[in-house]
N, C-alpha and C positions, 0 to 999 in steps of 0.2 A: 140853283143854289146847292141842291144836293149834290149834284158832282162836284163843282167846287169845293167841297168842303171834304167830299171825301178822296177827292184827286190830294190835296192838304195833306189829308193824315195819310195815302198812301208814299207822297214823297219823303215824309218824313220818314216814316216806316223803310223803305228805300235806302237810307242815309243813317240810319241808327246804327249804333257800334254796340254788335250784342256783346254780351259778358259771358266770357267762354274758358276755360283754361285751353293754350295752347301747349302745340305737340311739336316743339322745334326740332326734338330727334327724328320723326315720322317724317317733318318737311324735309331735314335734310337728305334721308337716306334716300328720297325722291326725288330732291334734285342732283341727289349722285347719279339716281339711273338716266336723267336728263340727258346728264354730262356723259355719261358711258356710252351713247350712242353718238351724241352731236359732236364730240369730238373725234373718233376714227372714220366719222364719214367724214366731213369735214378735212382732215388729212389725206385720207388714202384718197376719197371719191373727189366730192364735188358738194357747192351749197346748197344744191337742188338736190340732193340726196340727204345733209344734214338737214335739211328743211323738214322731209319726209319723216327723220327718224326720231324728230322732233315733236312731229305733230305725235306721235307714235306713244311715247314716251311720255311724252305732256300727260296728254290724254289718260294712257292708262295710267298715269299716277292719280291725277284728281279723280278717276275713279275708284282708287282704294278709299280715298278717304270718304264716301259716301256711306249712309250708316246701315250697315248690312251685318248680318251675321256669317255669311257665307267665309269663307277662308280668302283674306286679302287676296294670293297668290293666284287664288280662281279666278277674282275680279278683276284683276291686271291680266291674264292671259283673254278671257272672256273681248276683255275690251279690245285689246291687241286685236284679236282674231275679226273682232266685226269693223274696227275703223282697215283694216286690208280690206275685206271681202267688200263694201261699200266701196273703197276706194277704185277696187280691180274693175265691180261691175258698171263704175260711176262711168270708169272710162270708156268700156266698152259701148256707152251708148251716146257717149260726149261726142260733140262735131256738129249735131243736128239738131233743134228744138226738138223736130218733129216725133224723136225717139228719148232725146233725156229728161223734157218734162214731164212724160208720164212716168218713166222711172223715178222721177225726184218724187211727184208727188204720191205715187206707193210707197216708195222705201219712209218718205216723212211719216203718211198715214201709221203704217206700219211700227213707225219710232214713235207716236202717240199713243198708239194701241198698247204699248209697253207698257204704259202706266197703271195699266189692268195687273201688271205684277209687281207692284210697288217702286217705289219713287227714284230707290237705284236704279233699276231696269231702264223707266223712263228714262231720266237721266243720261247714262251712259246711250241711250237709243236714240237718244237726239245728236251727243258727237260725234256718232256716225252719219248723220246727215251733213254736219260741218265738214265730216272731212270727203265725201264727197263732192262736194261742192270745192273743197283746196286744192285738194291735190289733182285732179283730172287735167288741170292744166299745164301741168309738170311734165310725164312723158308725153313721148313722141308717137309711140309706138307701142302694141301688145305684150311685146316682149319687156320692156321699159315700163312699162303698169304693173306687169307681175312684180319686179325687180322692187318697184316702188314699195308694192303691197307687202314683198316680205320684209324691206326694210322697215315699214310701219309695223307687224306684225312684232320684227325682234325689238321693237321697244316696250312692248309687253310684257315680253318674253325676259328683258333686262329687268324690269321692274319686280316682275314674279321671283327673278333668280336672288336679287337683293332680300326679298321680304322671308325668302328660304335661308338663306345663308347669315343674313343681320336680323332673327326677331326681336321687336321692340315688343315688351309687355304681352307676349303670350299669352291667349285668352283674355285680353285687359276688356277687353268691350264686353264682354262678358261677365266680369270682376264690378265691374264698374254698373252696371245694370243691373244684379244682384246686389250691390253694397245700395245704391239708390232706394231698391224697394226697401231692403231695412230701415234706410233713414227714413222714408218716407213713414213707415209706421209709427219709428221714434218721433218725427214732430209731429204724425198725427195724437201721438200718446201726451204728447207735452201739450198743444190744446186743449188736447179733452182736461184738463185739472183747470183752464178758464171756462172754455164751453162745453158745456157734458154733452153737448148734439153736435158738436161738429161735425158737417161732412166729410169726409175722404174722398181723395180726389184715387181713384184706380189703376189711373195711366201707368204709375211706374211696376204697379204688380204686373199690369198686361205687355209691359216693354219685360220685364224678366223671363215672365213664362215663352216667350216669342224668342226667346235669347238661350232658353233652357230647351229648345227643339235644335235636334244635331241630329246628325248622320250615325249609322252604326259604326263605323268608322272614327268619326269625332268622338264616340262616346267611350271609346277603346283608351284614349290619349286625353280624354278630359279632365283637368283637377279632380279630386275628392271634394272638396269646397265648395264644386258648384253641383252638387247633385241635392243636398237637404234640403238648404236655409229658406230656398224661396218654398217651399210647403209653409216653411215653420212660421215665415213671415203671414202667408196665408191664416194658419190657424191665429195666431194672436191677433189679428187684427178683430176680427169678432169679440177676443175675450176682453182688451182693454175697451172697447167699445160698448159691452154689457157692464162691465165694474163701472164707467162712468156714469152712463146712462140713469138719472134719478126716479127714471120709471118701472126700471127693471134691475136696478143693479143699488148704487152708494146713496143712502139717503141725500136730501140736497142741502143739508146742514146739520153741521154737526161733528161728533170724534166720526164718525164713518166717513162723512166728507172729505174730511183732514186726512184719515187713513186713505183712502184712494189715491186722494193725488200723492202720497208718499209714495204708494206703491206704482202709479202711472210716473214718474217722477223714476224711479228704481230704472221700470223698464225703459223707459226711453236712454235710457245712460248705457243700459246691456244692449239695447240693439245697437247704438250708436258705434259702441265698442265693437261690438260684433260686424258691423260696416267697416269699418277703419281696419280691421282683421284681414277681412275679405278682399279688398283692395288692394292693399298693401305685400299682403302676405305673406306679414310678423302677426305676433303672439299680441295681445290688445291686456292691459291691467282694464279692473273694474274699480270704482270708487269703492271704496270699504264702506260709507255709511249706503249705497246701494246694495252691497252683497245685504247687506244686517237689514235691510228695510225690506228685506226678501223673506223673511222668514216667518212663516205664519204661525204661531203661539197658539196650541189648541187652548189653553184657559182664558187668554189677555185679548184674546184677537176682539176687535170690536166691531166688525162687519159681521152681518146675518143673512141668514137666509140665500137667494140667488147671489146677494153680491159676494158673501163667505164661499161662494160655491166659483165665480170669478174670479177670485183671488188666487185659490187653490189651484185652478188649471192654470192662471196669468204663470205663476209661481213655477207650476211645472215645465211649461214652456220655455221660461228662460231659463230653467237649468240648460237645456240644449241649445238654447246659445249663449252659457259661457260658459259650455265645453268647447265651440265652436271659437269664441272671443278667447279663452284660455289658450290655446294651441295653433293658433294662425293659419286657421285650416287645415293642417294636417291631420284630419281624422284616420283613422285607422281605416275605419269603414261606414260608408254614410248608411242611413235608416233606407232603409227600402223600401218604398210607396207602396202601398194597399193595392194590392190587383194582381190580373195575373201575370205571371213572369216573361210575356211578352211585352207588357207595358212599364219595363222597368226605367224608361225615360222618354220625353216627349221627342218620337221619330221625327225628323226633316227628309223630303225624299235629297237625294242625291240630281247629279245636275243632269245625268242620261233620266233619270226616273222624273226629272220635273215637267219632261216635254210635254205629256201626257195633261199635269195639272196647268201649264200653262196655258195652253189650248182650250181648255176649259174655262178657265180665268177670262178668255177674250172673248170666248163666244158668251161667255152674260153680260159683256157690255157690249155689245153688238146691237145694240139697240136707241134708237133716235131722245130717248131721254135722257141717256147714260153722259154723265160731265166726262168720262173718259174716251168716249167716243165723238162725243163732240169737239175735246179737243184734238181728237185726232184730225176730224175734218179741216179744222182750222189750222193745224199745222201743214198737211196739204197742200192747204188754199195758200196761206201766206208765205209757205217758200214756196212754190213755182209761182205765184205772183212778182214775191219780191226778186228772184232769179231773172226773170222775164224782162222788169222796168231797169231791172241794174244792168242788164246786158244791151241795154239802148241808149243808155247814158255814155257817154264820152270818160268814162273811167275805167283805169289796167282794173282795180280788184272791185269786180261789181260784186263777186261772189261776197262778200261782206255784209251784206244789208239783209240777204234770205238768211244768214249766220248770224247776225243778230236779233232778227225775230225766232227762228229755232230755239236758240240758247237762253233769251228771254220769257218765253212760252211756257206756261205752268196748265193745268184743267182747274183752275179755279182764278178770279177776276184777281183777287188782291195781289196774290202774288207776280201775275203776271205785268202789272202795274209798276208794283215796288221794283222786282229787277230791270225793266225798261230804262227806270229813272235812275236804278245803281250803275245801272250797266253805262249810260249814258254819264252820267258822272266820272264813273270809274276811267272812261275811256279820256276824258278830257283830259286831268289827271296826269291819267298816264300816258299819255301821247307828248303834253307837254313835260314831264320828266326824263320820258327816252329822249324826245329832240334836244333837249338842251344837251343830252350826255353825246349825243352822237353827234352836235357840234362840236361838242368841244373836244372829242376826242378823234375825230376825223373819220376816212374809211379807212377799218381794218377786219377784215372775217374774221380773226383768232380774236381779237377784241371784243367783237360783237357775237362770239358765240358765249364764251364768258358771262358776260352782261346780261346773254339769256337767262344760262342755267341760275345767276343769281337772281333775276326775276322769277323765273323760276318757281325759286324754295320762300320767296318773300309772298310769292302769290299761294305757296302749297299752305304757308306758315298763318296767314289771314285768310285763310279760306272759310272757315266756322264764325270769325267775327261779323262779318258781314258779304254782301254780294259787291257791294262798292268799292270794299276797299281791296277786297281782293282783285275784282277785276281792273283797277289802276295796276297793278303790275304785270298781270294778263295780258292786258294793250302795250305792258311799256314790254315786255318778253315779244308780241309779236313784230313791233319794229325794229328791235334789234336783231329779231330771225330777215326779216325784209333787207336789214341792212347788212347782214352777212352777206346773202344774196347780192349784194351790188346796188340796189335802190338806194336813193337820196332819199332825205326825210322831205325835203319840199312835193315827191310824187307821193309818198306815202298818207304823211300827218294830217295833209284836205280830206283826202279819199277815208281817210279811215272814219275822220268827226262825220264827215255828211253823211257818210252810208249807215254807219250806226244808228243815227240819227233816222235814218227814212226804213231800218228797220224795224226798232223801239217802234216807231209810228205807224209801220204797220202789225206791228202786233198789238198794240192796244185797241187801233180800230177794227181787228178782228174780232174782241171780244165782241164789240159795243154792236158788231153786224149779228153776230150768232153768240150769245151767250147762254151760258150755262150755270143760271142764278143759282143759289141754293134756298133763296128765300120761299120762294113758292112750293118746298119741296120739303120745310118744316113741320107743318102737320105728319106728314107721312112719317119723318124720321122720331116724333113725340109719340106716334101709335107703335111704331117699333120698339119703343123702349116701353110703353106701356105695357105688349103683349109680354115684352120678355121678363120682365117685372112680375107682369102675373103668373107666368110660369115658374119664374124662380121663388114667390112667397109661397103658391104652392107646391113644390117639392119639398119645401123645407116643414111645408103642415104634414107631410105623407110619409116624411122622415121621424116626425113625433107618433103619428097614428099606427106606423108599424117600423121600428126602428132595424130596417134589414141593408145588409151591404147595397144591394141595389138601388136602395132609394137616396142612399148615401151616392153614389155613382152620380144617379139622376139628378140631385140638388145640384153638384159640381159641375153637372153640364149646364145646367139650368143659369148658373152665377154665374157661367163662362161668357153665353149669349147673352145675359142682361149685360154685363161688362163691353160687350163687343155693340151693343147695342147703343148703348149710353154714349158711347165713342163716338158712335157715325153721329148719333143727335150733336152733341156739343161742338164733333169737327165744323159742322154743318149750322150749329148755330154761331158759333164764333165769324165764318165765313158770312154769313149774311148780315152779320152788324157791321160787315165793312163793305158790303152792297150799297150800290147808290140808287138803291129801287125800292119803292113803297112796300108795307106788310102785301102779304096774298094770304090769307087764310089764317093767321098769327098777329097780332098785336105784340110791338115789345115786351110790355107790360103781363101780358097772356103767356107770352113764352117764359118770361122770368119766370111767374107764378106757378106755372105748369112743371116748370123744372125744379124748384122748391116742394112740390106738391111729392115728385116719383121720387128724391132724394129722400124723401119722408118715408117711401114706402120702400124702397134700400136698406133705409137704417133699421124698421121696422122688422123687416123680413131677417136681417146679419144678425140682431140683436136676438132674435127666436134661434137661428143656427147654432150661436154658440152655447147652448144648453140642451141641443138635441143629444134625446138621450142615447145611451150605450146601447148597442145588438141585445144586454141582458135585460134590459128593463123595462118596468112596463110600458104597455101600449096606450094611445089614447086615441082610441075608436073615432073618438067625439072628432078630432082635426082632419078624418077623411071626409065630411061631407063639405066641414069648411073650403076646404083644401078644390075641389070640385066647384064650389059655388063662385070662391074668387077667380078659378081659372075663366068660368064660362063669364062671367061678368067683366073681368079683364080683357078678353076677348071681343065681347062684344063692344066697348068701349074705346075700344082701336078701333073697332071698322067704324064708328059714329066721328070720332077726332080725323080719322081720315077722307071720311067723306063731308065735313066739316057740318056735321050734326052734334046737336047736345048731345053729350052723352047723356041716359035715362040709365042710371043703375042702382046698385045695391041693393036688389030685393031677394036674388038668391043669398050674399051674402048677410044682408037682416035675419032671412029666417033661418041661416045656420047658427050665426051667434045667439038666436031667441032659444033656437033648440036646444045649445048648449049650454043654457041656463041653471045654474046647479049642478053640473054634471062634472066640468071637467076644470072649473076656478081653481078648488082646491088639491085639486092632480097636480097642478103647474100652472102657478102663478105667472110667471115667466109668455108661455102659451099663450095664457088669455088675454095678459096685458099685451103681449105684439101682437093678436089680433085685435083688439081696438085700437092701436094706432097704425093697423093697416087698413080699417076702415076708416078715420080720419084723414088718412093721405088720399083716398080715393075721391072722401068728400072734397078738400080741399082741391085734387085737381077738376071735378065735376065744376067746382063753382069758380075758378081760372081760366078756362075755356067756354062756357056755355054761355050764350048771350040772349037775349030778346031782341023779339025783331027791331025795335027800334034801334037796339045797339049795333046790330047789323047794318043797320043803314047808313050809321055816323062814325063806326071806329075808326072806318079810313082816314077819315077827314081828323078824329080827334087825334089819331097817330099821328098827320101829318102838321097839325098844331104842336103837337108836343115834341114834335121834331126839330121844328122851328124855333120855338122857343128855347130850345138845349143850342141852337147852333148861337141864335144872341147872347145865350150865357155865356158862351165859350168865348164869344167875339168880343164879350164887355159892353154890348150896344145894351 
């Protein structure tokens, strides 16, 4: 029943049409470089050369659009360069099982192992096992494979020349990931005036700062626009978060109440503005009753205390973005980061210096737990499998069926599911669209190169909406490449539905032989957000107890890991609510609670930051022993959630706040108050995770009731 229900939502999921702005100038200029190659082979040479510089060209274009920061023009040469070199050494050892399937299955391993450097790498490393597996059967000859590989190579090489000579939005992914994090502040700021605890979601600050690492090189030629705003977003995100806050900040009724949301209300209009600057790359007007809602009246103002003190830095904050929003980026000259004048921007190594970090990157998943290493295995396994059974079948292109398990193939179940079923769609689709066109249009090569490039740019142009729709014109571009070539649709259109078909099937039954759950692997990634949690609420106490640039450093790193932490948990739990596999060690309900619980001590911890005081002011002694007590306790409450023990804590952190009794309340208020609800968050997650033995012995069973009973909801029964 479980997989049934969750094979359901993955077809659906398969089949959905996401909502995406599209980039028709981007498709186009990519299927110009389609056309720039497919057509002078095609005239001067021959179809089996257009074929070649097709796949070439294809190829490296859908891999510019993969989401990277790296400079498009690298990514289409990069890719160029590895669908040759697979292609040259595919051939070299084509002729003989006994030699190309151990080449396939390294070079696949290998194109898994990618995934160790994130999702483009995979990606592009897997079409170069598809084109291993194509083109090997094209030359004749040594000589004829080189020739091949460099005609594949210059469709790279055409693509990269296009994205030199025509750039579309210059640094736009970049623009566009920066303008994100600001909005994202803004409608977090517009929340907080209904809920003053809302959570913040992080991702888009952590998509900027990832966006805001370049090369020394890139940093030479980068806007002025993109070097501030993501600090600035950083800093305010704390301050409107304090002014909300009815614990620490705007009373919870009242003219102070009213006043906040005025002023959260102000800024989300200035960041917004300030988004729409940044993107665009015009000059942004602000509403006039926000400029005037900005002004803080030392007689009239009706905020007190911490929140007066909120207001005041909210206030100064957005003066700098609408300098930023006034002038549509064109700063004279952006603020320059605190540190020293080697860190004036977040370095990316270049692509000779990444060798080094990549290497690195594989060898930690080198290891039999690892979901990246596992999928390598299975990639492996399933193309020299699927190679094997398709080359004993009675069909010309067996090579299709190991090509559709590759290209379907993801390290994690759902998605690997969801594309099998797009892809499976997408091809029917489009097999039945190209055949009808290539009856009725007869055989012509010049016609059906055409047909391609316009598949094409229809497949470049829905490539973000979905895996199915694009791939219906993927299938229908490849039989009209087949048809250039001289093939009938009657030898094509069977071969291509069945083989698809018996790849999809074998990549889904490779998950289900060797998977790589995430569910059982939940505690671990809740102890890693716990520990990094208690790292980060203590740098930010050791920030109040001695306010020195260092400890400022340290909090920042601190926030970095708990962000990067929080990531892996949530990747990871999102992933397992689409497991068709029972709790291991979490309860749904356990994990909700648990994630509610460290959000609490998030909020608690930001809301202390954004009143840490100045380098000039005084010290509060009192927050290093705190600071100390929640580390080791935090600490120790990771290794308990991961070895799936109660946690037993808060007795160092009791006897620091008992210590601190009298001592350091009326120092900062602010202080005391986020350390008691950073010991409420702990409590809260102590009593969401800890069971009795009895509970132990029945959660499975009450899980799998309550499972049950969600699936006859859904069903109506």
């Amino acid at each position: 029943m479980r997989w049934l229900r969750t094979f359901g939502e993955v077809a659906r999921s398969g089949l959905t049409v996401e909502e995406t702005r599209l980039e028709p100038l981007l498709a186009l200029r990519t299927a110009v470089g389609v056309a720039l190659v497919i057509g002078p082979a095609l005239w001067l040479v021959s179809p089996a050369y257009a074929a070649s510089a097709a796949l070439g060209a294809y190829s490296a274009g859908a891999a510019t659009f993969q989401r990277t920061w790296r400079p498009r023009k690298v990514i289409a040469l990069g890719a160029g360069a590895g669908l040759a070199l697979s292609t040259f050494v595919g051939y070299l050892a084509a002729g003989r099982l006994v030699t190309f399937l151990p080449l396939l299955a390294v070079w696949a391993f290998a194109a898994g192992m990618a995934w160790a450097l994130g999702s483009t790498a995979g990606i592009v490393a897997a079409t170069t096992v598809g084109s291993m597996l194509v083109t090997i059967t094209l030359p004749t000859s040594v000589g004829r494979a080189l020739e091949h590989a460099g005609v594949i190579a210059l469709g790279g090489v055409a693509q990269a020349l296009l994205i030199l000579l025509f750039p579309i939005r210059r640094w736009g992914a970049h623009r566009d990931a920066l303008a994100d994090a600001l909005a994202a502040v803004a409608d977090h700021a517009r929340r907080l005036r209904h809920d003053p605890i809302e959570p913040f979601d992080p991702e888009p600050l952590m998509t900027a700062r990832d966006a805001a690492a370049v090369t020394p090189s890139q940093a030479r030629t980068r806007p002025p626009v993109l070097h501030g705003p993501r600090g600035l977003a950083e800093r305010i995100l704390p301050v409107v978060a304090a002014l909300a806050d009815p614990d620490v900040g705007a009373p919870a009724e009242g003219p102070g109440r009213d006043r906040a949301r005025e002023l959260l209300g102000a800024a989300a209009d200035v960041l917004d503005a300030a988004a729409r600057s940044i993107r665009r790359g015009t000059p942004a007007e602000i509403p006039p009753r926000s400029a005037d809602a900005l002004r803080v009246d030392e007689e009239d103002e009706v905020l007190e205390g911490p929140a007066r003190q909120a207001a005041e830095r909210l206030v100064e904050l957005l003066a700098e973005a609408l300098e930023i929003a006034g002038s549509g980026g064109a700063r004279a000259k952006a603020p320059a980061p605190p540190g020293p004048a080697s860190a004036q921007f977040l370095v990316r190594p270049t692509m000779f210096r990444l060798l080094p970090v990549a290497l690195r990157a594989v060898r930690r998943e080198l290891r039999r737990d690892s979901p990246v290493f596992r999928h390598a295995v299975r990639l492996a396994a399933v193309a020299t499998l699927g190679y094997l059974i398709a080359s004993r079948l009675p069909l010309e292109h067996g090579y299709w069926a190991p090509i559709a398990s590759v290209m379907v193939m993801r390290p994690d179940f759902h998605r690997t599911y969801a594309r099998a079923v797009g892809r499976l769609a997408g091809t029917l689709a489009g097999v039945a669209l190209a055949t009808g066109m290539v009856r009725a249009l007869g055989p012509d090569a010049q016609v059906f190169g055409a047909l391609a490039v316009v598949a094409a740019g229809l497949s470049y142009t829905l490539l973000r909406t979905g895996y199915a729709y694009s791939q219906c014109f993927t299938a229908a571009y490849v039989v009209f490449l087949l048809g250039m070539g001289g093939q009938t649709w009657e030898q094509t259109v069977p071969e291509r539905v069945v083989l698809t078909l018996l790849g999809g099937a074998l990549a889904m039954l490779a998950y289900v032989v060797f998977p790589a759950w995430e569910t059982p692997r939940l505690p671990g990634r809740l102890a890693d957000w716990l520990a990094a949690d208690g790292r980060y609420a203590a740098a930010v106490l050791r920030s109040y107890a001695e306010p020195t640039r260092e400890h400022r450093a340290d909090m920042r790193r601190a926030l970095l890991a708990s962000r990067e932490a929080r990531a892996a948990w949530q990747e990871a739990y999102d992933q397992a609510r689409q497991e068709p596999v029972g709790p291991r060690g979490l309860t749904s309900r356990e994990a909700e609670e648990a994630q509610e619980a460290l959000k609490g001590l998030d909020r608690a911890a930001m809301l202390m930051e954004s009143h840490v005081p100045r380098a000039d002011s005084r010290v509060a002694p009192e927050a290093e022993r705190l600071a100390e007590a929640l580390e080791a306790d935090t600490a120790q409450a990771a290794d308990d959630v991961r070895e799936h023990r109660n946690p037993d804590w808060g007795r160092r952190v009791e006897e620091a706040l008992h210590a601190w009794e009298g001592t350091a309340g009326d120092r900062s208020p602010v202080l005391r108050r986020g350390a008691q609800l950073q010991k409420r968050a702990l409590e809260d997650l102590a009593a969401a995770v800890s069971r009795t033995p009895l509970e132990q012995d029945v959660s499975s069973v009450r899980e799998e009731q309550r499972v049950r009973a969600a699936a006859a909801e859904g069903d109506g029964s």
